[in-house]
C-alpha positions in Angstrom: 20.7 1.3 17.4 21.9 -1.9 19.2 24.6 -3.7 18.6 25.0 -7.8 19.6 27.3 -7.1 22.4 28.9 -10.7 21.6 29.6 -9.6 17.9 31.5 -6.4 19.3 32.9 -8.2 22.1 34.5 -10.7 19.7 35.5 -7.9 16.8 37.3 -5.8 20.0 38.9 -9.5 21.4 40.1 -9.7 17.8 41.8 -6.1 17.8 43.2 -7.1 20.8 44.6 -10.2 20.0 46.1 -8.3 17.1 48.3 -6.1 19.0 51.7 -7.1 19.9 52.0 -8.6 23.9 54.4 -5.7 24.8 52.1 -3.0 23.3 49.5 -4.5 25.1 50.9 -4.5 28.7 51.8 -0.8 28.3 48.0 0.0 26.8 45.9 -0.5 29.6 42.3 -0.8 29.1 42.6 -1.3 25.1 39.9 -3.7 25.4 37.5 -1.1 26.5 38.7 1.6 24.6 38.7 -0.4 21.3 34.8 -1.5 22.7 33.9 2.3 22.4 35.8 2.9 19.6 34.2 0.2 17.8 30.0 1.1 19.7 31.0 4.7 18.2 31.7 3.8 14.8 29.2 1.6 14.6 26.4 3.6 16.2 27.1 6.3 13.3 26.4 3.2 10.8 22.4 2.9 9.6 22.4 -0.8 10.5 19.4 -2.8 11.6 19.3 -5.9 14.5 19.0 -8.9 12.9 16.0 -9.5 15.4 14.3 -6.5 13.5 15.1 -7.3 10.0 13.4 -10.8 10.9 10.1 -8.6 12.1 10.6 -6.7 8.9 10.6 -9.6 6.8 8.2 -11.4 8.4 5.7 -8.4 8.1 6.6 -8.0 4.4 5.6 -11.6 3.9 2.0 -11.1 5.4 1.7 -8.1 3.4 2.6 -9.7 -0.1 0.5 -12.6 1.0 -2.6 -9.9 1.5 -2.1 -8.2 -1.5 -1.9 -11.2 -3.6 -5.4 -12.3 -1.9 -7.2 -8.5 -2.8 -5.7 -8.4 -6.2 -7.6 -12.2 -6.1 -10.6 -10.9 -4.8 -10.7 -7.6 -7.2 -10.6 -9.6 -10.2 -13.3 -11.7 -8.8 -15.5 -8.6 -8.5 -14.7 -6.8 -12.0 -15.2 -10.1 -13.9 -19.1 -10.3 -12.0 -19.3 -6.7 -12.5 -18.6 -7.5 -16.4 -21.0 -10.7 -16.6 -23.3 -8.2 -14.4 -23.0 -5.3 -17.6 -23.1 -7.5 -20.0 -26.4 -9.3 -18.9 -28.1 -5.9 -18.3 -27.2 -4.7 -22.3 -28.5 -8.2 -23.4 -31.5 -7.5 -21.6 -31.8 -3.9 -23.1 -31.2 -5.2 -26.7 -33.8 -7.6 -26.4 -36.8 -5.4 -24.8 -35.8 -2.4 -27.5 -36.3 -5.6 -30.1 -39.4 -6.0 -28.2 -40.7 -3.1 -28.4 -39.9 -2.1 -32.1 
């Protein structure tokens, strides 16, 4: 998974700016550390880029807009397959007239 290295960049500068100035001086290399920390916890996390939740949604979109279009088309074809039955028993009802 990959992470907006801005977003954790500014949730680690926030931690940082958090801690008191003479904490930090004696911590050195919080910012990193707090970086991994943060990458680790993260990582372990099922999130998704906002890059690929666009794809996602843009792929759901196409497929709802397909569906809609065969469910379109399928009622097209049972409603001529109806008519299509309905004139063949009107033709069978009036030839076995015919013929009796």
């Amino acid at each position: 998974m990959v992470i907006d290295p801005k977003k954790l960049e500014e949730i680690a500068n926030k931690v940082v700016d958090s801690i008191p100035p003479g904490v930090k001086q004696m911590a050195e290399g919080v910012d990193a550390k707090v970086k991994q920390a943060l990458q680790h916890q993260l990582s372990r996390l099922d999130f998704v880029s906002r890059e690929e939740f666009d794809v996602q949604t843009s792929v759901l979109q196409r497929t709802r807009e397909k569906l809609i279009t065969l469910e379109a088309r399928l009622d097209e074809l049972e409603k001529a397959k109806s008519i299509s039955s309905a004139e063949t028993n009107d033709t069978k009802v009036l030839e076995s007239k015919d013929n009796a």
